[in-house]
VMD Tcl script that draws the C-alpha trace (Angstrom):
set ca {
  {0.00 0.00 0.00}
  {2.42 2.32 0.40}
  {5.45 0.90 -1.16}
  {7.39 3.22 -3.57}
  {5.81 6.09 -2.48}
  {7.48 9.54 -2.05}
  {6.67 10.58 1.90}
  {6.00 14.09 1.26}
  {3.37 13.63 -1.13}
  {1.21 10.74 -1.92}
  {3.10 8.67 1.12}
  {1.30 11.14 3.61}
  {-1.80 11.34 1.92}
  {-2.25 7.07 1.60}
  {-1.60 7.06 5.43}
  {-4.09 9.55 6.27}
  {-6.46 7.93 3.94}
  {-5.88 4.71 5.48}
  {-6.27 5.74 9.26}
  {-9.73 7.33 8.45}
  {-11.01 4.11 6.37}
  {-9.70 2.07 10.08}
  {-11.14 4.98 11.94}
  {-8.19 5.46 13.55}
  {-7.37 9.02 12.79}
  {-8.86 11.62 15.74}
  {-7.69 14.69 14.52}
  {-5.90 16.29 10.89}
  {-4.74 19.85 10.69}
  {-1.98 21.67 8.60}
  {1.34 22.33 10.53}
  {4.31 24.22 8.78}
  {7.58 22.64 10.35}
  {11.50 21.85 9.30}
  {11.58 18.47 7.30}
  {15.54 16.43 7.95}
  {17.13 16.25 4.98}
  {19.85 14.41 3.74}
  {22.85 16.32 3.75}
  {24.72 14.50 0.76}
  {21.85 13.80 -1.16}
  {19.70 16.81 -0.47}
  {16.67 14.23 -0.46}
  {14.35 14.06 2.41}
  {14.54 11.41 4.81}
  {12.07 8.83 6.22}
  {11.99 8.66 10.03}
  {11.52 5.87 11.29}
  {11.57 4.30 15.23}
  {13.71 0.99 15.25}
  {15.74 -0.83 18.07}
  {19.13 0.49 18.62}
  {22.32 -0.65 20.62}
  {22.89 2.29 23.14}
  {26.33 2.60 25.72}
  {25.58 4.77 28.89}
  {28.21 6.52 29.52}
  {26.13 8.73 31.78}
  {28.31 7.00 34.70}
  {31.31 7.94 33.10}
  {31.01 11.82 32.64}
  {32.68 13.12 35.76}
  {35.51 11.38 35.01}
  {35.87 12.28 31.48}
  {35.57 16.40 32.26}
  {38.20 15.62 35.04}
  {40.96 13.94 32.01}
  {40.31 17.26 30.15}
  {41.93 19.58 33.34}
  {45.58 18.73 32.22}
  {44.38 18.81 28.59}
  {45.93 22.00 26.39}
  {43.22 23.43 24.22}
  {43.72 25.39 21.24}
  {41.72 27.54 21.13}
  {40.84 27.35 24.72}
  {37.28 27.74 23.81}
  {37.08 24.56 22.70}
  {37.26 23.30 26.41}
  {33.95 24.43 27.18}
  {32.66 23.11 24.18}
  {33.62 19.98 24.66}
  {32.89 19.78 28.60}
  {29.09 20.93 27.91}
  {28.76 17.96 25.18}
  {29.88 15.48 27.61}
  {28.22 17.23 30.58}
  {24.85 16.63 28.31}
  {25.32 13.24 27.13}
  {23.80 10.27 28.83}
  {23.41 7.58 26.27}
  {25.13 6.98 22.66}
  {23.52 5.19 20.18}
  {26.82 2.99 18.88}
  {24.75 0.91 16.11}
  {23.97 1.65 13.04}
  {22.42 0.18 9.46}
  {25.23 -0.04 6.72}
  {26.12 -2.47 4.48}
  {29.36 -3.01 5.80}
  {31.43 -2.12 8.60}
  {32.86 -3.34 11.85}
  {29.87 -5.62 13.57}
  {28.24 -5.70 16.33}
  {28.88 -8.94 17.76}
  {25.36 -9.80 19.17}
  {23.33 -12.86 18.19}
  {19.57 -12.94 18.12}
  {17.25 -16.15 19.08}
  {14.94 -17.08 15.48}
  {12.07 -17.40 17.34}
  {12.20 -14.19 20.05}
  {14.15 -12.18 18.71}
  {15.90 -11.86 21.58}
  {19.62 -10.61 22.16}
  {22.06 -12.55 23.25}
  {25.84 -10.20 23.71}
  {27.44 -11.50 27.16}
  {31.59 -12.44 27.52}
  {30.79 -16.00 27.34}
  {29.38 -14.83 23.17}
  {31.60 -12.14 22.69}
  {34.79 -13.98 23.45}
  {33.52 -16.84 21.54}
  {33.03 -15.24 18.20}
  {36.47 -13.43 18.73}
  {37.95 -16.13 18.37}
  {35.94 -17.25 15.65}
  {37.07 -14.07 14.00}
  {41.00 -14.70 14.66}
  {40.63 -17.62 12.54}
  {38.58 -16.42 9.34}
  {38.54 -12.96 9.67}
  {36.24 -10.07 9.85}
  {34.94 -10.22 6.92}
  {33.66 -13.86 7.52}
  {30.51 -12.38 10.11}
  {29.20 -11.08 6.50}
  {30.41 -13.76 3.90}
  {29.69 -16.93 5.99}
  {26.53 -18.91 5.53}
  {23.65 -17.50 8.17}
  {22.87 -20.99 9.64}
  {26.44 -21.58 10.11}
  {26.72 -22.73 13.33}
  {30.23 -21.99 14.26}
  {29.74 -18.68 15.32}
  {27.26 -19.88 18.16}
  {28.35 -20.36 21.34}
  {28.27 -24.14 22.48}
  {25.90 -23.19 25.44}
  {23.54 -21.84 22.80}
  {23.67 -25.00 19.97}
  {19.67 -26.39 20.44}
  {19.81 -28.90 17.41}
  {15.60 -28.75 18.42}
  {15.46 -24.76 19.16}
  {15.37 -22.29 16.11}
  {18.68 -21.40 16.67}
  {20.35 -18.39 16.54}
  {21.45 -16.05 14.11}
  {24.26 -13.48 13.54}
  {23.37 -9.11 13.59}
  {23.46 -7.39 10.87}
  {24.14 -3.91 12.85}
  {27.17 -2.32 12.60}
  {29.30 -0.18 14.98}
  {28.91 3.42 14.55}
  {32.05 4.89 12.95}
  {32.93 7.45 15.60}
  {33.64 4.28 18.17}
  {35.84 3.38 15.32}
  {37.77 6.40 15.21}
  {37.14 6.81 18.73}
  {39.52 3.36 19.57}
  {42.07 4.88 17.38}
  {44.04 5.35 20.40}
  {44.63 1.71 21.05}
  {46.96 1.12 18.33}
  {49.61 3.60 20.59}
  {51.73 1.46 21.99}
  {53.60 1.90 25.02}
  {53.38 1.79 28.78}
  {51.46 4.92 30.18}
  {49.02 4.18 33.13}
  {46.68 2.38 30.97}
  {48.83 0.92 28.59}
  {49.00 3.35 26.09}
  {51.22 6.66 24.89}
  {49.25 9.93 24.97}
  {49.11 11.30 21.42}
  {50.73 14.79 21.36}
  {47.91 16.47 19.60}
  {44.38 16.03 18.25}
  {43.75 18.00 15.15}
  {40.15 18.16 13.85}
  {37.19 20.74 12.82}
  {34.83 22.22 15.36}
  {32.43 19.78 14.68}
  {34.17 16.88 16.39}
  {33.67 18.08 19.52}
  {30.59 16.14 19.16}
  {32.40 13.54 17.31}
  {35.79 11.86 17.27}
  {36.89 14.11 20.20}
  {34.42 12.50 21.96}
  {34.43 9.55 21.10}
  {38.12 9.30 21.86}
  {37.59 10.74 25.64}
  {34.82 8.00 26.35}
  {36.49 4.88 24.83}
  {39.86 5.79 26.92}
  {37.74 6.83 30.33}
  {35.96 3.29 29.97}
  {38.99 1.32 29.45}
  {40.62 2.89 32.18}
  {37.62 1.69 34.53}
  {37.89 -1.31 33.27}
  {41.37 -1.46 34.31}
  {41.12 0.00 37.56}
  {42.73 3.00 37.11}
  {42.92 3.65 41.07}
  {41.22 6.95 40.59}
  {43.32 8.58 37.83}
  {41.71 9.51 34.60}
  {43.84 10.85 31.37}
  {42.67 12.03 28.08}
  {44.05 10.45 25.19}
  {45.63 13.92 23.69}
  {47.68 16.15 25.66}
  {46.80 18.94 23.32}
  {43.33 18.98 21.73}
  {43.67 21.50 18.01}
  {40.40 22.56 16.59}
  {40.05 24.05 12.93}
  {37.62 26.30 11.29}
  {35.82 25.38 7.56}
  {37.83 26.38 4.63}
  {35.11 28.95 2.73}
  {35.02 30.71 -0.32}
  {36.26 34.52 -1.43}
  {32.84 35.21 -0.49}
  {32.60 33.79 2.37}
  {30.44 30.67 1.79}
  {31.33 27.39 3.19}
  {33.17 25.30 0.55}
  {31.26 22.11 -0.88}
  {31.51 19.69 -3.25}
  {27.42 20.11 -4.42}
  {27.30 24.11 -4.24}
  {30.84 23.45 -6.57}
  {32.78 26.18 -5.04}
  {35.36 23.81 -4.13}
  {39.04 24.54 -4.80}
  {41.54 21.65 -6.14}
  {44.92 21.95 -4.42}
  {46.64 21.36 -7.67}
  {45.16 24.92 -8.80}
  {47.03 26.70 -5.96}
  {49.84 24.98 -6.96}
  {50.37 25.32 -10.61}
  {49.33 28.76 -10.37}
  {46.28 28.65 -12.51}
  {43.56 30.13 -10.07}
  {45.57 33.12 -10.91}
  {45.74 35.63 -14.29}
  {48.62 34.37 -16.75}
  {52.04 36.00 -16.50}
  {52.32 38.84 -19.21}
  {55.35 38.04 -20.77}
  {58.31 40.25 -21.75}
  {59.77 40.17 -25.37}
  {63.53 40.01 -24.80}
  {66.17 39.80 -27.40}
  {66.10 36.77 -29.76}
  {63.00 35.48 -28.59}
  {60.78 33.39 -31.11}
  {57.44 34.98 -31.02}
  {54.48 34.76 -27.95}
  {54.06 31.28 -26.04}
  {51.12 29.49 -27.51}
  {49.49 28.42 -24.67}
  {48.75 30.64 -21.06}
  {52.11 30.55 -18.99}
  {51.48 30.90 -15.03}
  {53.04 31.83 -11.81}
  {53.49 28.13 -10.69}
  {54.76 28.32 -7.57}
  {54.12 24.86 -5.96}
  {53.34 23.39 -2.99}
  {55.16 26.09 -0.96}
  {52.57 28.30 -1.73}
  {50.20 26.32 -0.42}
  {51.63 25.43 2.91}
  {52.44 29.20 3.22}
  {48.79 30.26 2.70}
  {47.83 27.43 4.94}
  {50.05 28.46 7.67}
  {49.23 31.81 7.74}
  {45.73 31.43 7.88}
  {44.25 31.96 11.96}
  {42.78 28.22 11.48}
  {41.26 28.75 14.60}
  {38.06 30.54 13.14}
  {36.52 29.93 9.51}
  {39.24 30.63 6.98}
  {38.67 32.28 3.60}
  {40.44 31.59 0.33}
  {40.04 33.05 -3.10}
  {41.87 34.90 -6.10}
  {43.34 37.79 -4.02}
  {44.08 36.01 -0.94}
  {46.65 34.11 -3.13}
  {47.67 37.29 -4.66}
  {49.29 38.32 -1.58}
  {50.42 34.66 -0.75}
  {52.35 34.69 -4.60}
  {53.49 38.27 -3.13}
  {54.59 37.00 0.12}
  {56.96 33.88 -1.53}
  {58.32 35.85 -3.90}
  {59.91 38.27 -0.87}
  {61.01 35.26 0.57}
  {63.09 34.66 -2.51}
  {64.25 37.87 -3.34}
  {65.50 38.30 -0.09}
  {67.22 35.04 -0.15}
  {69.05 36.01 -3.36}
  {70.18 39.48 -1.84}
  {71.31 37.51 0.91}
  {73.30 34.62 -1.05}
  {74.95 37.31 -3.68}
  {76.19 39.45 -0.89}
  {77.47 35.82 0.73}
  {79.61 35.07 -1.95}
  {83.30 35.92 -0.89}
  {82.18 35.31 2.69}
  {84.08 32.62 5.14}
  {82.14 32.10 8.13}
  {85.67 31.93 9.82}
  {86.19 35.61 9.05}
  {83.28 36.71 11.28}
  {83.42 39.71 12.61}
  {82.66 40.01 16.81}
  {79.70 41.78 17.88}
  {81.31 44.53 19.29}
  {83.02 45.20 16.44}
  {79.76 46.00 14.00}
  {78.29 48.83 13.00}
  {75.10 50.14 14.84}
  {72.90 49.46 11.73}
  {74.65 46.04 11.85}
  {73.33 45.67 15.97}
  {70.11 47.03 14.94}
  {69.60 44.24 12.23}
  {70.15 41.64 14.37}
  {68.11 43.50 17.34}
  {64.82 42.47 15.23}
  {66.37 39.61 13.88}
  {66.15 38.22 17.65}
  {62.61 39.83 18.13}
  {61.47 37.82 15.01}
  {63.00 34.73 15.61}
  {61.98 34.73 19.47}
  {58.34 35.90 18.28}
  {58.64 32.59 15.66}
  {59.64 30.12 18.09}
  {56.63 31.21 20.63}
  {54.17 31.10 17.79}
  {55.66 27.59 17.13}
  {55.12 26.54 20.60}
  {51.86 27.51 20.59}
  {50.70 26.17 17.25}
  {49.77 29.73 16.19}
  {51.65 29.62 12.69}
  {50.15 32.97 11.23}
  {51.76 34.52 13.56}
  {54.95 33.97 12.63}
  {54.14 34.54 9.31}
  {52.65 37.76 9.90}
  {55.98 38.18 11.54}
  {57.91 37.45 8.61}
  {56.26 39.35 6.54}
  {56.66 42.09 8.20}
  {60.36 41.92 8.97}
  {61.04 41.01 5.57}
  {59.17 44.14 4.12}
  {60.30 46.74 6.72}
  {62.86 45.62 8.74}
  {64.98 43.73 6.11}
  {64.12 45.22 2.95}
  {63.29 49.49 3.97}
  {65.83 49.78 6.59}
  {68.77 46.95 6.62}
  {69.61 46.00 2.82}
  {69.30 49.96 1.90}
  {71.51 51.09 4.98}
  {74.22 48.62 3.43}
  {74.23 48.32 -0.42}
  {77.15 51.00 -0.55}
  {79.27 49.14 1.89}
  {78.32 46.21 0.45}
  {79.34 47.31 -3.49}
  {81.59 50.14 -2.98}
  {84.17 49.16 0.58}
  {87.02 47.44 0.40}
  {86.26 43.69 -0.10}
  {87.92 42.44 2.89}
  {87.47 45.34 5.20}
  {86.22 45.76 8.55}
  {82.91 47.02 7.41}
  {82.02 44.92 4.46}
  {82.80 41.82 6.06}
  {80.46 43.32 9.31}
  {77.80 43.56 6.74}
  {78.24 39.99 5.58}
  {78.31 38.56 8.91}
  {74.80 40.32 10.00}
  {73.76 38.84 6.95}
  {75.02 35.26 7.49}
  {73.16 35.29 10.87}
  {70.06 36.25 9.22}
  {70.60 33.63 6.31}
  {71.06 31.00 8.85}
  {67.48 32.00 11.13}
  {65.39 32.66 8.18}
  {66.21 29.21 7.05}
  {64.90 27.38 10.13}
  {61.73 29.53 10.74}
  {60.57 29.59 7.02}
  {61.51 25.68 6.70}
  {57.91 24.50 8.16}
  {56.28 26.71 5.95}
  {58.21 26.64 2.77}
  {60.70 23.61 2.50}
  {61.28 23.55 -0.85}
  {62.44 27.44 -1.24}
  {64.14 26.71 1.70}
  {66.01 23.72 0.29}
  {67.13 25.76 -2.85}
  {68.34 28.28 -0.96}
  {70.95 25.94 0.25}
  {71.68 24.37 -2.86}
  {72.90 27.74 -4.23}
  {74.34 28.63 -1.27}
  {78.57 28.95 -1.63}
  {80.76 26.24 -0.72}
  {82.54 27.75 1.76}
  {79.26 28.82 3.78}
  {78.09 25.41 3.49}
  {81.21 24.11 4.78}
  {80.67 25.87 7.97}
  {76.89 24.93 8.94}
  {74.20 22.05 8.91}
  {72.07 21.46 6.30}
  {68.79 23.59 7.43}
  {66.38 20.81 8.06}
  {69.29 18.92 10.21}
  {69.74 21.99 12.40}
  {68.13 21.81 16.02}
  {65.93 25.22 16.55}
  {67.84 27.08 18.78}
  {67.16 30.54 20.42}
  {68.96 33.66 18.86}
  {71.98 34.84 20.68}
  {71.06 36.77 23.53}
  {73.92 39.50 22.88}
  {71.79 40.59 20.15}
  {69.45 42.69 22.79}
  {70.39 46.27 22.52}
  {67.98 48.18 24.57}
  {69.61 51.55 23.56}
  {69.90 50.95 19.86}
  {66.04 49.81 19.87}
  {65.49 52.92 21.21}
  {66.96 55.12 19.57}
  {65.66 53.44 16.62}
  {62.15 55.23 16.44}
  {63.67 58.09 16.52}
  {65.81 57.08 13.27}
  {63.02 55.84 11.31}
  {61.33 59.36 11.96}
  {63.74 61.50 10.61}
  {63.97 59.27 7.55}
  {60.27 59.45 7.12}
  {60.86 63.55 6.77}
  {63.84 62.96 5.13}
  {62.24 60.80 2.66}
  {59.31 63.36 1.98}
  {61.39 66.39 1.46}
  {63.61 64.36 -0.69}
  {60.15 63.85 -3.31}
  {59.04 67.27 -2.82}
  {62.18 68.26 -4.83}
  {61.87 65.44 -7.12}
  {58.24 66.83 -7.83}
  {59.92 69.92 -8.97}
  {62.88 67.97 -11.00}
  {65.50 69.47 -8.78}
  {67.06 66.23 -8.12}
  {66.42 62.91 -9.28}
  {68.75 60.14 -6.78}
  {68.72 60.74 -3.36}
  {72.76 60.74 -3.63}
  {71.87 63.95 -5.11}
  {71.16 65.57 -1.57}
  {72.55 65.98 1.90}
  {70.73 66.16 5.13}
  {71.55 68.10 8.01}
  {69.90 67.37 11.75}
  {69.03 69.01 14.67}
  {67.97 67.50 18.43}
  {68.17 68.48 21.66}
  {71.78 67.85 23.12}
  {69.84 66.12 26.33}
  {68.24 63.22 24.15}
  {70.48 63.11 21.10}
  {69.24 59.05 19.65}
  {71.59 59.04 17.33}
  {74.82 59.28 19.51}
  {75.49 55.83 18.70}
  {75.60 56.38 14.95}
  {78.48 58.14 13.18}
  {77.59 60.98 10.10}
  {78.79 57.95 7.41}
  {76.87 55.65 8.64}
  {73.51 58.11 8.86}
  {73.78 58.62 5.46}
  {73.65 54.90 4.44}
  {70.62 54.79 6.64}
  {69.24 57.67 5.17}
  {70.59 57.18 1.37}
  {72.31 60.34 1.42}
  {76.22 61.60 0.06}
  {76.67 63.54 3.48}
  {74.99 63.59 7.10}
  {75.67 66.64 9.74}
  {74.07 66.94 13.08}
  {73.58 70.10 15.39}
  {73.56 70.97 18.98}
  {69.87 71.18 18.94}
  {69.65 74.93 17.80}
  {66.79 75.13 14.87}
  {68.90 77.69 12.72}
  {69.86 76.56 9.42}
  {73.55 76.32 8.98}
  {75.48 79.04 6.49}
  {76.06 75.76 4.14}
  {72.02 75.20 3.76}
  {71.73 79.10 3.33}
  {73.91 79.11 0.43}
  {72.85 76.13 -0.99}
  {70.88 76.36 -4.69}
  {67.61 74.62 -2.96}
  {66.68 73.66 0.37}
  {63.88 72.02 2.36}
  {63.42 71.54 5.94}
  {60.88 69.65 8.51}
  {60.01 68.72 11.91}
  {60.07 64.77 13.14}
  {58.97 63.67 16.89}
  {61.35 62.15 18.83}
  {60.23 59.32 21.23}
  {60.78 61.64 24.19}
  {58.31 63.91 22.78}
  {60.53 66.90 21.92}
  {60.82 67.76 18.44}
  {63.81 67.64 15.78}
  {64.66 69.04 12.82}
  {65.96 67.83 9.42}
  {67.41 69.28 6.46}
  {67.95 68.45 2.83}
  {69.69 70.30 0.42}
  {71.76 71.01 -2.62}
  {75.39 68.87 -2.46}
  {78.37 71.35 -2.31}
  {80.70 68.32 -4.27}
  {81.01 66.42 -7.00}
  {80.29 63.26 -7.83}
  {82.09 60.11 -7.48}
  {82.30 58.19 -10.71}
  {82.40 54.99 -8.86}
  {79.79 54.91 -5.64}
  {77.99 58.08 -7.07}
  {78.38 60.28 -3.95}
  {78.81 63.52 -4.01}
  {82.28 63.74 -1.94}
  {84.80 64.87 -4.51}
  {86.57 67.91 -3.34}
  {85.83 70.93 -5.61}
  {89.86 70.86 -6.52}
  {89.74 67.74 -7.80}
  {86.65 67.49 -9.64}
  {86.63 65.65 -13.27}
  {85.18 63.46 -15.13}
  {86.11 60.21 -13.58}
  {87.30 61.52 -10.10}
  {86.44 59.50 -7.02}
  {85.96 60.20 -3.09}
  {88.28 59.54 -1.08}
  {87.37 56.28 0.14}
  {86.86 54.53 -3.27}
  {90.69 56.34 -3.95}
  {91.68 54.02 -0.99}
  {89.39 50.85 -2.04}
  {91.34 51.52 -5.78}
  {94.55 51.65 -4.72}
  {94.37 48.54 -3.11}
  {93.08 46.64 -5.73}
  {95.74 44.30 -8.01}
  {97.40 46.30 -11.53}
  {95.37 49.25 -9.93}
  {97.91 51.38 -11.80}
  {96.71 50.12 -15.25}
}
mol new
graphics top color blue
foreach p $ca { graphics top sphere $p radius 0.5 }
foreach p [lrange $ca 0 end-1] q [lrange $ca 1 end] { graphics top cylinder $p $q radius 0.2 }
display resetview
């Protein structure tokens, strides 16, 4: 009668038919309510009341919140999540209807239908399993009798028969912990972390908890209950650029591959160059592999519901390709380095002490993030060190020593060995993220340098030196980055009006108060490189201009706050020199300007150099 027939519709309406023709039915009204649907299909479902196998773990419960006290949660919400499920739950329906899966090893009478699941059964049919298998409770014939205990054989009963119900799948997963082996209060090791989505709090989570609290009763446990994690890791959904959860049926999905080879992105527009054969035929893309997939991974806060979509990868394409670049700056400047020639700490330049200031910051910031499993962190670290710290303030403050010094001097090789440190710590804190840029990096790193250290993924994380601190350098460097912000600005305000183009083309003159003076630790030469500049002075504090900036063709002047609070002053103006024809700073004397004259210190770095006379 009602075979076949779709519930919502004609299903509903043969039932009510048939309970009025049985005069059965007292009452029939209209009711708008939620129907369950199925959540793969998308097809209602048929409710229906059958006979279940339920474990109460209702006795269990205050034990299982105790195991989660020494428990690290990440986030820590997710204790209190997982304590109310637990709190709540007094039953859990462990059987289920599937076609295959692990059984439930209960036998039922053919005439009752009555349950039979005691030790005497269980242990019985365990053994029968041992010798054919699982699969044998669902390929064997059903009157095969050698799955019945002996106690039940009744050659004049009508026997028994083997379930058909399986176990659910979360007691399963939930058992996983078994397969730990080891010698831990209840025979097993803790796992060191967890890692699931939100929703298994209600599911393998646990599952897990229960299973281990239960054994341990079963053991005797003499009043000591432990969680099978140490550290329980919940994860958001991954969801689209506009913020929908991603899903197979909606087909929003995207394929790892396409974050790989770069195609979720617009094709590189490609330069014509010099003897090249025409356009590519065919779309070429900025494939940058699996690296850029970890690295959007691990910066993502995977604690909440994490987005992902054409620009988000923009800026994780932007992000690698910093890491490279500043891992080729790094290796070309490394190339006529020995690590043996390293120059002491004391013995570097205050821009050099500065680098490795916030190269301690970052890596100590890193290793805390790593500790506790908050990865975008220390990404967001590294980016920002990279952008600003390494690529605004460090490699500009040291290109000319690095091109235009003597090769082997005292503040060239200072240079490289700031840089070798930071070569060596970038390594290990971008190596989780992205291996593989990590690993070329050290294939095309020199010889010599290689010679000297572990390969990057052998190293043992260690913490940066601690003689890096330099409480009055970090001070004084707010104050720095200041005055190069107004030194930076009046520098374009004459570019706007085409009076100088380079900002070798200007010097820059400064004023502070004697009593706070932050750059005491910084000599004129070494200002400049930080600021870019051919010359750096410095006044007693007094706000007049100097009789060189009053003469000078063009001049501009502002104000930059100092972290005291008191105000300085900065200058740029006009060069009174010539140019150098080799490092392009205006030094040369006005008595020995020509065409190819040089400063005085590229004079000395010449002279030095072999068949300088030729």
């Amino acid at each position: 009668m009602l075979s076949g027939k779709h519930v919502l519709d004609e299903g509903n309406r043969s039932v009510i038919k048939h309970l009025v023709e049985e005069g059965h039915l007292l009452h029939k009204h209209r009711y708008k309510h939620k129907y369950p649907y199925d959540w793969r299909s998308k097809l209602p479902i048929i409710i229906r009341a059958t006979e279940q196998w339920f474990a109460d773990v209702g006795d269990i419960r205050q034990q299982a919140v105790g195991a989660l006290q020494t428990v690290r949660f990440v986030p820590p919400s997710g204790k209190a999540r997982l304590e109310a499920f637990i709190k709540n739950r007094s039953e859990w329906c462990i059987s289920r209807q599937r076609a295959w899966g692990v059984p439930i090893p209960a036998l039922y009478h053919q005439g009752t239908g009555e349950a039979v699941l005691t030790r005497e059964s269980v242990t019985h049919i365990m053994n029968v399993i041992k010798d054919r298998g699982i699969d044998a409770w669902w390929t064997d014939a059903a009157d095969d009798n050698t799955w019945i205990p002996p106690s039940l054989r009744d050659a004049a009963g009508p026997g028994y028969v083997r379930g058909t119900d399986t176990m659910d799948v979360w007691f399963d997963s939930g058992t996983s912990w078994t397969r730990m082996k080891g010698k831990d209060g209840f025979g097993s090791i803790r796992s060191d972390v967890y890692l699931e989505g939100t929703d298994q709090h209600r599911g393998w989570f646990q599952s897990s908890l229960l299973t281990c609290i239960a054994n341990q009763l079963a053991k005797s446990s003499n009043g000591i209950f432990r969680a099978p994690f140490k550290t329980l890791v919940t994860h958001g959904f991954t969801l689209d650029q506009s913020g929908r959860k991603m899903s197979k049926s909606i087909g929003n999905i995207i394929h790892p591959h396409e974050i790989m080879n770069g195609t979720l992105l617009p094709p590189l527009k490609i330069k014509k160059t010099k003897g090249s054969k025409g356009e590519p035929t065919a779309p070429v893309y900025d494939a940058l592999g699996p690296d850029a997939l970890r690295l959007w991974v691990a910066g993502s806060d995977y604690t909440k519901d994490v987005a992902i979509g054409k620009q988000i990868l923009k800026a994780t394409n932007g992000s690698l390709h910093k890491y490279r670049v500043t891992f080729k700056l790094i290796l070309g400047a490394l190339q006529d380095f020995d690590p043996k020639s390293q120059v002491p700490y004391e013995s570097l330049r205050a821009t050099d002490k500065i680098a490795l200031s916030q190269l301690r910051s970052l890596v100590l910031t890193c290793q805390e993030a790593f500790e506790n499993l908050e990865f975008f962190k220390a990404v967001t670290a590294i980016n920002r060190w990279a952008n600003a710290d390494f690529s605004a303030f460090y490699i500009e403050s040291i290109k000319d020593r690095l091109y235009a010094d003597s090769a082997g001097g005292l503040s060239r090789r200072a240079a490289q060995t700031t840089l070798f440190h930071i070569y060596s710590h970038i390594q290990s804190i971008l190596g989780p993220f992205v291996p593989l840029l990590v690993e070329e990096s050290w294939e095309h790193c020199p010889d010599i340098v290689k010679s000297n250290m572990q390969h990057p993924f052998h190293r043992v994380t260690v913490p940066p030196n601690p003689e890096w601190e330099n409480p009055i350098l970090e001070k004084g460097y707010p104050a720095l980055m200041a005055a190069n912000a107004v030194v930076k600005l009046l520098q374009e305000t004459a570019r706007v009006k085409k009076q100088m183009g380079s900002s070798l083309q200007s010097y820059v003159h400064l004023n502070v108060p004697g009593s706070v003076n932050p750059f005491q630790e910084f000599g004129t030469d070494e200002l400049a490189d930080v600021f870019v500049v051919s010359s750096v002075t410095s006044g007693d504090g007094s706000h007049e201009a100097p009789r060189e900036i009053e003469n000078a063709e063009w001049s501009y002047e502002g104000e930059f706050k100092l972290p005291s609070g008191e105000m300085g002053k900065a200058w740029i103006y006009t060069p009174i020199e010539g140019k150098c024809a080799r490092c392009w700073r205006y030094l040369v004397a006005e008595e020995n300007m020509a065409a190819d004259a040089l400063c005085q210190r590229c004079e000395d770095v010449v002279s030095d150099l072999p068949d300088s006379g030729q």
